[in-house]
Chimera marker file (.cmm) of the C-alpha trace (Angstrom):
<marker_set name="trace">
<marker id="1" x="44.885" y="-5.134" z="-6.622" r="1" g="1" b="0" radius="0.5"/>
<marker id="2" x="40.860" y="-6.359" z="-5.962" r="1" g="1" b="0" radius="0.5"/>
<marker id="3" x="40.587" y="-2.714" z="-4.416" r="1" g="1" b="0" radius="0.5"/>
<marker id="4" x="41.931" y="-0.909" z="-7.930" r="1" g="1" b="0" radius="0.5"/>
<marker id="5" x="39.593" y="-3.299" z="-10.138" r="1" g="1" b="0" radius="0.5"/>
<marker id="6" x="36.759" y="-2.815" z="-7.870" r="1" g="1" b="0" radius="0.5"/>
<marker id="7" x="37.159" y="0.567" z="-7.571" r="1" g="1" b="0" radius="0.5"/>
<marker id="8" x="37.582" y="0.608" z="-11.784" r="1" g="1" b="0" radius="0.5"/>
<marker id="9" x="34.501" y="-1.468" z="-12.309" r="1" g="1" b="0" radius="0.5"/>
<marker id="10" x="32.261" y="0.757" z="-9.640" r="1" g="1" b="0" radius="0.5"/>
<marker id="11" x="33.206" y="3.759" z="-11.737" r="1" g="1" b="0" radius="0.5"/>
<marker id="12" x="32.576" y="2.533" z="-14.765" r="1" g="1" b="0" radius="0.5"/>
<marker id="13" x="29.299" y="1.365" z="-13.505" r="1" g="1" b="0" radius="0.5"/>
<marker id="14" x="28.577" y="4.703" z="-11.708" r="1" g="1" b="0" radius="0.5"/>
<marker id="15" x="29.364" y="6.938" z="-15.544" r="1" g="1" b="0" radius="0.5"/>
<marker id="16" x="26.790" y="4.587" z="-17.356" r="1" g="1" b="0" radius="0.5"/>
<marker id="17" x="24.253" y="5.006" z="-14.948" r="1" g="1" b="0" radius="0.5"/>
<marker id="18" x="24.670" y="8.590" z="-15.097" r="1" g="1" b="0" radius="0.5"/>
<marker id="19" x="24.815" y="8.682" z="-18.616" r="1" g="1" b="0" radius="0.5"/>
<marker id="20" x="21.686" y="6.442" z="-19.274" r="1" g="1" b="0" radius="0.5"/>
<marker id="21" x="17.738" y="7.745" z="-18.603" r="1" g="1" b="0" radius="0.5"/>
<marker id="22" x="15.123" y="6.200" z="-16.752" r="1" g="1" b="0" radius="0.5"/>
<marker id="23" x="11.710" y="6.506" z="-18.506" r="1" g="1" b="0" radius="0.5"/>
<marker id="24" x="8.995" y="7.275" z="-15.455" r="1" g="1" b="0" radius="0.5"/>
<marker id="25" x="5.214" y="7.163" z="-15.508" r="1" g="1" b="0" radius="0.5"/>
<marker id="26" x="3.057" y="9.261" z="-13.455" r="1" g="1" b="0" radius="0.5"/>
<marker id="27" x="2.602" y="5.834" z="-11.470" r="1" g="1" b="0" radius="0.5"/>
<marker id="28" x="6.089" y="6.044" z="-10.296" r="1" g="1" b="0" radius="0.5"/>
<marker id="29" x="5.398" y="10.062" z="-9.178" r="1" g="1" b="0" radius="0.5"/>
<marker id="30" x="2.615" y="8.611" z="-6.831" r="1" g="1" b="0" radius="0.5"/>
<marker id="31" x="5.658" y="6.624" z="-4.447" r="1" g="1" b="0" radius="0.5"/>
<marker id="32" x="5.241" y="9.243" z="-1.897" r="1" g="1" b="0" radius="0.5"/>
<marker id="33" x="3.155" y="10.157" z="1.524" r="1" g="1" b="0" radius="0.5"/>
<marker id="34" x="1.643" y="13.866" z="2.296" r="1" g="1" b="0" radius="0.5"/>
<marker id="35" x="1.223" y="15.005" z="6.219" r="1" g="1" b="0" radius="0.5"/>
<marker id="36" x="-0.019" y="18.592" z="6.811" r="1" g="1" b="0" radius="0.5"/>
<marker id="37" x="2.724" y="20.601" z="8.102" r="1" g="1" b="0" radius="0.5"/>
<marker id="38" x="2.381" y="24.218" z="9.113" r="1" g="1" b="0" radius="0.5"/>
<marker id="39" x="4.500" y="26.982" z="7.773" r="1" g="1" b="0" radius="0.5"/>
<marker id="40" x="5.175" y="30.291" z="9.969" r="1" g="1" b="0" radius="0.5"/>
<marker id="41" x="6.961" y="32.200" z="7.397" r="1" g="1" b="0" radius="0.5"/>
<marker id="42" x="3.542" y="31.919" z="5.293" r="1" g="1" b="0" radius="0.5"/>
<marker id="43" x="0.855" y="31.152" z="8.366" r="1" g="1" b="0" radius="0.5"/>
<marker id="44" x="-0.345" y="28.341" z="6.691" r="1" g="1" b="0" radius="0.5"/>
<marker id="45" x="-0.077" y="24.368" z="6.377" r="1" g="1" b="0" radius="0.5"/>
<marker id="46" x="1.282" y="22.512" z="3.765" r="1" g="1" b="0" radius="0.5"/>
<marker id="47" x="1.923" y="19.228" z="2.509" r="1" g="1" b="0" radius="0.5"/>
<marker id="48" x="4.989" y="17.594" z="3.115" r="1" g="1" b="0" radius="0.5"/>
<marker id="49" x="6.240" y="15.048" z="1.548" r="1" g="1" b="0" radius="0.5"/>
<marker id="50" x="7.778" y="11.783" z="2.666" r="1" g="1" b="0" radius="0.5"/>
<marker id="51" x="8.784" y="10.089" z="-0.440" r="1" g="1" b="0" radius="0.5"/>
<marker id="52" x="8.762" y="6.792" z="-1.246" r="1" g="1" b="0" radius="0.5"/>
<marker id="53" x="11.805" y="4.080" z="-1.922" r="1" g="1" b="0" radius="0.5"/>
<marker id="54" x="11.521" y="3.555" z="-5.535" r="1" g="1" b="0" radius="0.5"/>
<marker id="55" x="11.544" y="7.025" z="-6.285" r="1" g="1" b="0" radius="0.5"/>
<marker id="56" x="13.937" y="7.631" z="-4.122" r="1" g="1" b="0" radius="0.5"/>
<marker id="57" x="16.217" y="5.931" z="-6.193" r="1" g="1" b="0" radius="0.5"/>
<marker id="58" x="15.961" y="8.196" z="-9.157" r="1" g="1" b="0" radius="0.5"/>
<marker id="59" x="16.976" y="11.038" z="-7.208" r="1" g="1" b="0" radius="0.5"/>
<marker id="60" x="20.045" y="12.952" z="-8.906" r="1" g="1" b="0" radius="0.5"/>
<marker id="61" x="19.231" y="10.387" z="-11.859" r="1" g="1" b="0" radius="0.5"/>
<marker id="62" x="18.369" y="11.530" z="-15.578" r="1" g="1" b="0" radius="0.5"/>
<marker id="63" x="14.845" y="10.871" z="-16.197" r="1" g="1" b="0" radius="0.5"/>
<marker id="64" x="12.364" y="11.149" z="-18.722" r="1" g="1" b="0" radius="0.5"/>
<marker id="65" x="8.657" y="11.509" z="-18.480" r="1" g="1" b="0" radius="0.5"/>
<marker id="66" x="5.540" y="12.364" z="-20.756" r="1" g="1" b="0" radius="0.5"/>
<marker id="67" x="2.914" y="14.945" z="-19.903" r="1" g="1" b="0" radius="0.5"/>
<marker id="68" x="1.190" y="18.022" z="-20.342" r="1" g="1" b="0" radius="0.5"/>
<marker id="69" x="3.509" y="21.159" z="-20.826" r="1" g="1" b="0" radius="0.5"/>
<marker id="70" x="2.286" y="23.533" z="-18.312" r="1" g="1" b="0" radius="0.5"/>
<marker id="71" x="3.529" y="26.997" z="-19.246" r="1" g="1" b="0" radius="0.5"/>
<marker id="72" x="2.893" y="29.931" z="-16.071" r="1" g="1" b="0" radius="0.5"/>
<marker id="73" x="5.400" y="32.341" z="-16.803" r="1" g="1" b="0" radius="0.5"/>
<marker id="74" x="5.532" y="36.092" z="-15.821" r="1" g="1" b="0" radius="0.5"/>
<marker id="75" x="7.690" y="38.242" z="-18.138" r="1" g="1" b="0" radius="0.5"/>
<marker id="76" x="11.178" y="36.762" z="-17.835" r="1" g="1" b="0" radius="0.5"/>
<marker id="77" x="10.232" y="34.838" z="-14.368" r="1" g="1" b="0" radius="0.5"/>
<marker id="78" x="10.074" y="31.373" z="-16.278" r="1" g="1" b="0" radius="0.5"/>
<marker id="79" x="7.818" y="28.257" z="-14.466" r="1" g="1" b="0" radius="0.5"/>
<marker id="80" x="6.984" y="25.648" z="-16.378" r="1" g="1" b="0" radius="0.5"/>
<marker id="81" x="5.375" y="22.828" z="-15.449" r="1" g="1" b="0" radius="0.5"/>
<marker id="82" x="5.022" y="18.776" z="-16.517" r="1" g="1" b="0" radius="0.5"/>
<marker id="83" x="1.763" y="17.559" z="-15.415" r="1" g="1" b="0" radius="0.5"/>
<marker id="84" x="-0.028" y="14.193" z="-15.851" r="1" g="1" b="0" radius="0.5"/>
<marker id="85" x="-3.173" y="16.103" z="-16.411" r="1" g="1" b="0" radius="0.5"/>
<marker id="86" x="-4.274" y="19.381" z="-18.651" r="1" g="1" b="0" radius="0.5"/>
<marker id="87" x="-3.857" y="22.314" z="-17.349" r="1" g="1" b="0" radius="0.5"/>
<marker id="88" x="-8.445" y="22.498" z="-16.606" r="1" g="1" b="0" radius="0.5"/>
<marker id="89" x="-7.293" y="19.354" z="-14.409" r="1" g="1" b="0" radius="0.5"/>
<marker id="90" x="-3.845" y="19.993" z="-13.176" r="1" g="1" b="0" radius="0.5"/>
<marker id="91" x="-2.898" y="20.169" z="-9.116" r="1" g="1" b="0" radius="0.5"/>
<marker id="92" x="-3.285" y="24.325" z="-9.045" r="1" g="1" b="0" radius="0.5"/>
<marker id="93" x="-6.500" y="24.670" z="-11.371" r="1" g="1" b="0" radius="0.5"/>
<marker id="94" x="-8.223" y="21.522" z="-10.691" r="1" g="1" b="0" radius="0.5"/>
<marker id="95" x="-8.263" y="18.730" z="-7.739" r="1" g="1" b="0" radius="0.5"/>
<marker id="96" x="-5.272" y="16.429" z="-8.592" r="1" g="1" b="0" radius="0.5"/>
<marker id="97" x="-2.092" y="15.690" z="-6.113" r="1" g="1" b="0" radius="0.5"/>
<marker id="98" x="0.674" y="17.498" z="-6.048" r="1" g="1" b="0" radius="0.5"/>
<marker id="99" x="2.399" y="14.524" z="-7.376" r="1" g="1" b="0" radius="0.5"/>
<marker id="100" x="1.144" y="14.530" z="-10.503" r="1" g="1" b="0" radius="0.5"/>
<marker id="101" x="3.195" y="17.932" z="-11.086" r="1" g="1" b="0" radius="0.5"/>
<marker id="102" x="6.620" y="18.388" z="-11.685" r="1" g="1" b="0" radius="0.5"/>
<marker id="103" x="8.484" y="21.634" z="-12.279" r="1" g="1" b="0" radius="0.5"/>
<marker id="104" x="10.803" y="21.884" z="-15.179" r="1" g="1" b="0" radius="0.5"/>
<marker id="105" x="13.801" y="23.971" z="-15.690" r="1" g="1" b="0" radius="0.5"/>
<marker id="106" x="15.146" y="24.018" z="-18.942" r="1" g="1" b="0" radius="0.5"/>
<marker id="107" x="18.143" y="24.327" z="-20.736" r="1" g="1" b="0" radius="0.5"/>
<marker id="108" x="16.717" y="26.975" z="-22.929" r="1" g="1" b="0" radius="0.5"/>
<marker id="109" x="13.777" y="28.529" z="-23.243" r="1" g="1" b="0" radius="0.5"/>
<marker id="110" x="11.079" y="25.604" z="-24.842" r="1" g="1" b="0" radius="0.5"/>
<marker id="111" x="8.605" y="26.843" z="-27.760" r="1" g="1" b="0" radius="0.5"/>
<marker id="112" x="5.649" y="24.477" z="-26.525" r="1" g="1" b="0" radius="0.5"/>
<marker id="113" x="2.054" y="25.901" z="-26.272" r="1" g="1" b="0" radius="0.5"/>
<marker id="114" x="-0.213" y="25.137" z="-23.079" r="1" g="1" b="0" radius="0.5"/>
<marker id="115" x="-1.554" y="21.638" z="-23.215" r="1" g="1" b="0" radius="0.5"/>
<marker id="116" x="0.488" y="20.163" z="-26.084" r="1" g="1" b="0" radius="0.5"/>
<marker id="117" x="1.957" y="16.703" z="-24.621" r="1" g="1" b="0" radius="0.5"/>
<marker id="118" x="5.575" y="16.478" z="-24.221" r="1" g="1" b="0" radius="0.5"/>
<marker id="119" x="8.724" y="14.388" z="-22.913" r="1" g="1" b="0" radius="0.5"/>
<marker id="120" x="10.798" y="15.769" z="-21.027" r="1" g="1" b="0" radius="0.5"/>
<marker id="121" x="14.195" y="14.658" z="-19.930" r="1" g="1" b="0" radius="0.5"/>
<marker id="122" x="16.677" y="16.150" z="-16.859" r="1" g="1" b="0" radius="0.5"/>
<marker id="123" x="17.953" y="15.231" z="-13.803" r="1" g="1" b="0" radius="0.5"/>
<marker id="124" x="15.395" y="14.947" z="-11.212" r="1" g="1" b="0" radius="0.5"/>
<marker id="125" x="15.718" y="16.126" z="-7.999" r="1" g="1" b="0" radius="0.5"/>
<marker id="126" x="13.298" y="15.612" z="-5.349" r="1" g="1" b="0" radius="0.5"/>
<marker id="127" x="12.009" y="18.404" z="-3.028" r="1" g="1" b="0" radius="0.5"/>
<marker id="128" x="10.471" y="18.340" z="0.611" r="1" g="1" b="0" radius="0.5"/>
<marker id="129" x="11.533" y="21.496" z="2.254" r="1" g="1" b="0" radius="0.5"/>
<marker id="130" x="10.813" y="24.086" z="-0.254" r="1" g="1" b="0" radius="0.5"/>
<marker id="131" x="7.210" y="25.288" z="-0.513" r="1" g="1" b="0" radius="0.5"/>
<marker id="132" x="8.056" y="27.529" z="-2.839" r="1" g="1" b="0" radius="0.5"/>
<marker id="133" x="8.961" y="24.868" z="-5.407" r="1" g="1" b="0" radius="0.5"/>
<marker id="134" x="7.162" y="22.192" z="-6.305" r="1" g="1" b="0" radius="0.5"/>
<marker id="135" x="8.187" y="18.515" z="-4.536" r="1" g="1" b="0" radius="0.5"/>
<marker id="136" x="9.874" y="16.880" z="-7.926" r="1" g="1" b="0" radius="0.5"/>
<marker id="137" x="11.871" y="19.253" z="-10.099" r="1" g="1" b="0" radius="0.5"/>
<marker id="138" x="13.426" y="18.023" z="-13.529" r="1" g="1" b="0" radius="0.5"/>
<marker id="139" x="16.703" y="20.490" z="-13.638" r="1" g="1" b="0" radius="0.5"/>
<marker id="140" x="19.100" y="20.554" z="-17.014" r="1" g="1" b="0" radius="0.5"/>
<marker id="141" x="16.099" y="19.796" z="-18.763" r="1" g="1" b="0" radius="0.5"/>
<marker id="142" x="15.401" y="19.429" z="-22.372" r="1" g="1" b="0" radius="0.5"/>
<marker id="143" x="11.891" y="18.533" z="-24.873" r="1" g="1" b="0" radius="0.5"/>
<marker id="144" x="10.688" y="17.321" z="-27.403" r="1" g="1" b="0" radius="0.5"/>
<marker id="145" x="6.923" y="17.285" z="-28.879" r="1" g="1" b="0" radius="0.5"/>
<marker id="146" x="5.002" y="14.013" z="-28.689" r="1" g="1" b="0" radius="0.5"/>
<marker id="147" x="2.884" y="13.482" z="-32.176" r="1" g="1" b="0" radius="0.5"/>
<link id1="1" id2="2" r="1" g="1" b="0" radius="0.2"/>
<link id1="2" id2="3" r="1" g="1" b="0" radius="0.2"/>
<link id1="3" id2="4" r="1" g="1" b="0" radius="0.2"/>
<link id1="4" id2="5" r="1" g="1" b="0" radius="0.2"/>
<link id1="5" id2="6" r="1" g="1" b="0" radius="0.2"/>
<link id1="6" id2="7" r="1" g="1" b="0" radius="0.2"/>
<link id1="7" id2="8" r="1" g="1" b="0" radius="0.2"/>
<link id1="8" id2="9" r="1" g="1" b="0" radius="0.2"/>
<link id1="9" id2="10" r="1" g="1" b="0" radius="0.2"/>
<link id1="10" id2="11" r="1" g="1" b="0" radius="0.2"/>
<link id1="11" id2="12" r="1" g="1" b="0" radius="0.2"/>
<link id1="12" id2="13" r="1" g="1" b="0" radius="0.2"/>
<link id1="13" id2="14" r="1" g="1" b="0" radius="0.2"/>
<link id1="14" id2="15" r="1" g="1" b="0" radius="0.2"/>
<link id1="15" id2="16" r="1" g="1" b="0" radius="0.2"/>
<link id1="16" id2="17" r="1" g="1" b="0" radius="0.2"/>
<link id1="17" id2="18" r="1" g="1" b="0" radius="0.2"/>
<link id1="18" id2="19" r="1" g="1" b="0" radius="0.2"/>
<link id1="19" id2="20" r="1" g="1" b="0" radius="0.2"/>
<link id1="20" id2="21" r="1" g="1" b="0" radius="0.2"/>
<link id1="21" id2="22" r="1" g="1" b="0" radius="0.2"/>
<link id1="22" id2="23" r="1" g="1" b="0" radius="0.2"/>
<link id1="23" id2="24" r="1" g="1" b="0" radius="0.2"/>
<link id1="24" id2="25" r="1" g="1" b="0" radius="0.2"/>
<link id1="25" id2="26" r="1" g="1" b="0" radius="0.2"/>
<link id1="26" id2="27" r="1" g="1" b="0" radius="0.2"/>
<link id1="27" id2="28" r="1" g="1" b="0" radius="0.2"/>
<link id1="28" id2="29" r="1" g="1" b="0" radius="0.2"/>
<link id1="29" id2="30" r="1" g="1" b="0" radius="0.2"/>
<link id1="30" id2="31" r="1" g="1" b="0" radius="0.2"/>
<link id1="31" id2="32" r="1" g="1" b="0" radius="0.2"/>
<link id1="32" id2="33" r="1" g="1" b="0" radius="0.2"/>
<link id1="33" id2="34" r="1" g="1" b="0" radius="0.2"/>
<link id1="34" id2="35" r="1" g="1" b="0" radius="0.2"/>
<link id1="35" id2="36" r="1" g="1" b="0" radius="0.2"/>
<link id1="36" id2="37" r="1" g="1" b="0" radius="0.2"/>
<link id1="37" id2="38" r="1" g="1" b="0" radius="0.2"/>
<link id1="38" id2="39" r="1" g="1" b="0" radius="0.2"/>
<link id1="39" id2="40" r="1" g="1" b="0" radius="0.2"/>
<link id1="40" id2="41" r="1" g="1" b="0" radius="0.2"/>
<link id1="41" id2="42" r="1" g="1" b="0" radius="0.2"/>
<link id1="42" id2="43" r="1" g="1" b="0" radius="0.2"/>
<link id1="43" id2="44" r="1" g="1" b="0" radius="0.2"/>
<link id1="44" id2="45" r="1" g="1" b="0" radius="0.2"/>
<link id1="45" id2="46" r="1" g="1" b="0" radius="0.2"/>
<link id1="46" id2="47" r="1" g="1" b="0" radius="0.2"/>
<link id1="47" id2="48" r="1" g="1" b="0" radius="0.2"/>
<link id1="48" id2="49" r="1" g="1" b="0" radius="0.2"/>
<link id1="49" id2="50" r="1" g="1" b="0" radius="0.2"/>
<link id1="50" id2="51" r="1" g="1" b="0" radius="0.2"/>
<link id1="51" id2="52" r="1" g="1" b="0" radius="0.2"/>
<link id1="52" id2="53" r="1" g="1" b="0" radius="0.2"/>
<link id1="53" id2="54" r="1" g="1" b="0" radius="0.2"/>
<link id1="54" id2="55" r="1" g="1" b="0" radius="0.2"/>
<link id1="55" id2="56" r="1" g="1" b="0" radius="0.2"/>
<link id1="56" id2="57" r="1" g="1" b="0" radius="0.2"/>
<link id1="57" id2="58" r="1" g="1" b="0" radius="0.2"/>
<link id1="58" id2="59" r="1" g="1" b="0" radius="0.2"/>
<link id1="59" id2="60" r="1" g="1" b="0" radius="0.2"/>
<link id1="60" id2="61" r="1" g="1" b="0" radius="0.2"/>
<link id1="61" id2="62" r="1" g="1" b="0" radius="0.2"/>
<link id1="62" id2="63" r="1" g="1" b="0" radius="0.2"/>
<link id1="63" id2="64" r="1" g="1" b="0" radius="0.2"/>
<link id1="64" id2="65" r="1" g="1" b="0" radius="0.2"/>
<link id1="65" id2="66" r="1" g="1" b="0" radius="0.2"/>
<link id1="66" id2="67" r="1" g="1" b="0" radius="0.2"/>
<link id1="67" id2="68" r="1" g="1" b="0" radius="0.2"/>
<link id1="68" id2="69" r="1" g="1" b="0" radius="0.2"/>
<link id1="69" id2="70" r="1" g="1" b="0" radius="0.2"/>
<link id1="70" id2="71" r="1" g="1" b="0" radius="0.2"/>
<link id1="71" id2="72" r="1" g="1" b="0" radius="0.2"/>
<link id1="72" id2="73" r="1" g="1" b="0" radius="0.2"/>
<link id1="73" id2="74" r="1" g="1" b="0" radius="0.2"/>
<link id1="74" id2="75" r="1" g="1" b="0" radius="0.2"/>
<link id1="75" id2="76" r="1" g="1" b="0" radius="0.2"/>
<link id1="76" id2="77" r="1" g="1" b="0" radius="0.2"/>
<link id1="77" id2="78" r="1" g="1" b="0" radius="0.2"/>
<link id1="78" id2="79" r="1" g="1" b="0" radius="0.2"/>
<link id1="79" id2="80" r="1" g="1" b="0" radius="0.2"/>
<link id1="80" id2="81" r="1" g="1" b="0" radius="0.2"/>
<link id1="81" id2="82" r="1" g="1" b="0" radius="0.2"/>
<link id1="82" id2="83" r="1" g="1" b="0" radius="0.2"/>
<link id1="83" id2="84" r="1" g="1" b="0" radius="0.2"/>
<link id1="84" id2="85" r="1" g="1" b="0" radius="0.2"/>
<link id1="85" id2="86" r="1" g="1" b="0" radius="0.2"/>
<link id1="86" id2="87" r="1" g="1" b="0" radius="0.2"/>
<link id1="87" id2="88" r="1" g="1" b="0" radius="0.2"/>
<link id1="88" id2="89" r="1" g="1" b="0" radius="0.2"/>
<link id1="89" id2="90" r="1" g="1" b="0" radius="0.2"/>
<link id1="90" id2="91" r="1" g="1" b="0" radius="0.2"/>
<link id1="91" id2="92" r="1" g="1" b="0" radius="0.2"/>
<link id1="92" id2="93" r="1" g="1" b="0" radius="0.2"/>
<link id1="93" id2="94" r="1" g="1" b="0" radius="0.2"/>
<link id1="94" id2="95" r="1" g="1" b="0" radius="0.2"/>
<link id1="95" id2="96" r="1" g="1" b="0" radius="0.2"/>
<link id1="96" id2="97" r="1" g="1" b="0" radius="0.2"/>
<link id1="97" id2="98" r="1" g="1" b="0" radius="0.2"/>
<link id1="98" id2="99" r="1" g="1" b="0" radius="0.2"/>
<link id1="99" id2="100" r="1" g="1" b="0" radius="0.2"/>
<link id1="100" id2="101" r="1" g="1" b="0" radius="0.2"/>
<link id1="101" id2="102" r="1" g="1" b="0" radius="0.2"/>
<link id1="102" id2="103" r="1" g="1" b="0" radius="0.2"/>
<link id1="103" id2="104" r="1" g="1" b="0" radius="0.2"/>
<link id1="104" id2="105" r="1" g="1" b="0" radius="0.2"/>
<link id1="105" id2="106" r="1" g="1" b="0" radius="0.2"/>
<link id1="106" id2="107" r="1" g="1" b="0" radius="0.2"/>
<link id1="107" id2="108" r="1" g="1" b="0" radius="0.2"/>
<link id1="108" id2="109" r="1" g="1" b="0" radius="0.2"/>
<link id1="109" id2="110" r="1" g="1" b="0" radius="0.2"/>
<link id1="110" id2="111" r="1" g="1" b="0" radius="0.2"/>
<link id1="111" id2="112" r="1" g="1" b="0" radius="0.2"/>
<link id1="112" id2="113" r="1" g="1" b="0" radius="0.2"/>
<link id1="113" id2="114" r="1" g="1" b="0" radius="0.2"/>
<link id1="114" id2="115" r="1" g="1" b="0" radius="0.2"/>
<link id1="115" id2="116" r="1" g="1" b="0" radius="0.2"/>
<link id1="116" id2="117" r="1" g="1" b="0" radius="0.2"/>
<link id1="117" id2="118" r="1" g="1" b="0" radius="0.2"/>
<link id1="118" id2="119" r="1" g="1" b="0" radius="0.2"/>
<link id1="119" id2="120" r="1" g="1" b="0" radius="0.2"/>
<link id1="120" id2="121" r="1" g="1" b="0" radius="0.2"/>
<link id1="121" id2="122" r="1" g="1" b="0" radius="0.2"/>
<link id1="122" id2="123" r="1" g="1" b="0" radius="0.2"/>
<link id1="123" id2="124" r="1" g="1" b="0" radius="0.2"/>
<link id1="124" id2="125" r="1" g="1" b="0" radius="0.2"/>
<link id1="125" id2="126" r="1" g="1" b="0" radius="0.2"/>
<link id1="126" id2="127" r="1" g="1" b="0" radius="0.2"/>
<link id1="127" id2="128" r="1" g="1" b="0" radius="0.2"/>
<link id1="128" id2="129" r="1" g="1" b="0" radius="0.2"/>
<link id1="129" id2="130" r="1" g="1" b="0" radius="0.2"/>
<link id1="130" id2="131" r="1" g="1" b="0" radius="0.2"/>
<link id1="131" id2="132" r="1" g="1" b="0" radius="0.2"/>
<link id1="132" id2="133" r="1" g="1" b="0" radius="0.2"/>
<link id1="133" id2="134" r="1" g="1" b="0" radius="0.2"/>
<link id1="134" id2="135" r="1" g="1" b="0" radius="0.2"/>
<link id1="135" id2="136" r="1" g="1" b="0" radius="0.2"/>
<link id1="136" id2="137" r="1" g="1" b="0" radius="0.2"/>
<link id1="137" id2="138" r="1" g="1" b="0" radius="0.2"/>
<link id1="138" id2="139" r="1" g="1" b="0" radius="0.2"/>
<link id1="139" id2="140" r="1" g="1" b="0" radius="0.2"/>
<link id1="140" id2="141" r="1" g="1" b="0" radius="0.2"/>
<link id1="141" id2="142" r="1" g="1" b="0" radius="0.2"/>
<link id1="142" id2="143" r="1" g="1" b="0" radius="0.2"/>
<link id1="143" id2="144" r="1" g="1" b="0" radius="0.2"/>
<link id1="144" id2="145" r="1" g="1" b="0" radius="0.2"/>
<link id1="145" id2="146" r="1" g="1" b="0" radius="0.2"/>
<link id1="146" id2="147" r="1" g="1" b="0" radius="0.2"/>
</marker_set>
């Protein structure tokens, strides 16, 4: 009988975390370690990440976040970004971290312009193998304009 109720209560508990979002700062983004690791498929290093605890725990969580709504689509190849920093100051146009970056994939197509600030919300997933995405990726994602 304790098994069925604890079983009931750590479901119940487990949907409303789901359900519920986590508001993140750029702060939070900066729980992780890089260490130069070299890449034979592209002869070159890169930097790995070893992320931290705390963020750790949002991984597979829906999150939200404020930034700058980094637009660097081709045609129909879609990448958008979310960075703490415009785009004259972002990680791949100026000299800030790759953690103050995260890729966004949206629902639908969003109708921001470069620059304007945004919050985004999706479920975060967090990325250490993959150099050809970036190390925290928002997937399921959806935006709204910050006035």
């Amino acid at each position: 009988m304790h098994k069925i109720v604890f079983l009931a209560l750590f479901l119940i508990l487990t949907k409303f975390n789901l359900l519920s979002q986590e508001k993140l700062n750029w702060d939070d983004f900066a729980d992780v370690k890089f260490s130069r690791v070299y890449s034979a498929a592209y002869d070159d290093f890169f930097l790995k990440p070893k992320f931290g605890p705390m963020i750790q725990t949002y991984e597979g969580a829906k999150i939200r976040i404020k930034g700058y709504f980094l637009d660097f689509s081709i045609e129909e190849d879609q990448f958008y970004l979310l960075s703490q920093n415009p785009r004259a100051s972002c990680f791949f146009c100026g000299g800030a971290g790759p953690e103050s970056v995260v890729e966004v994939i949206f629902k639908q197509r969003p109708n921001f312009k470069m620059d304007q600030i945004v919050e985004v919300t999706g479920i975060l997933q967090l990325n250490a193998d993959d150099v050809d995405h970036c190390n925290y990726i928002l997937k399921e994602a959806t935006g709204r304009l910050v006035k």
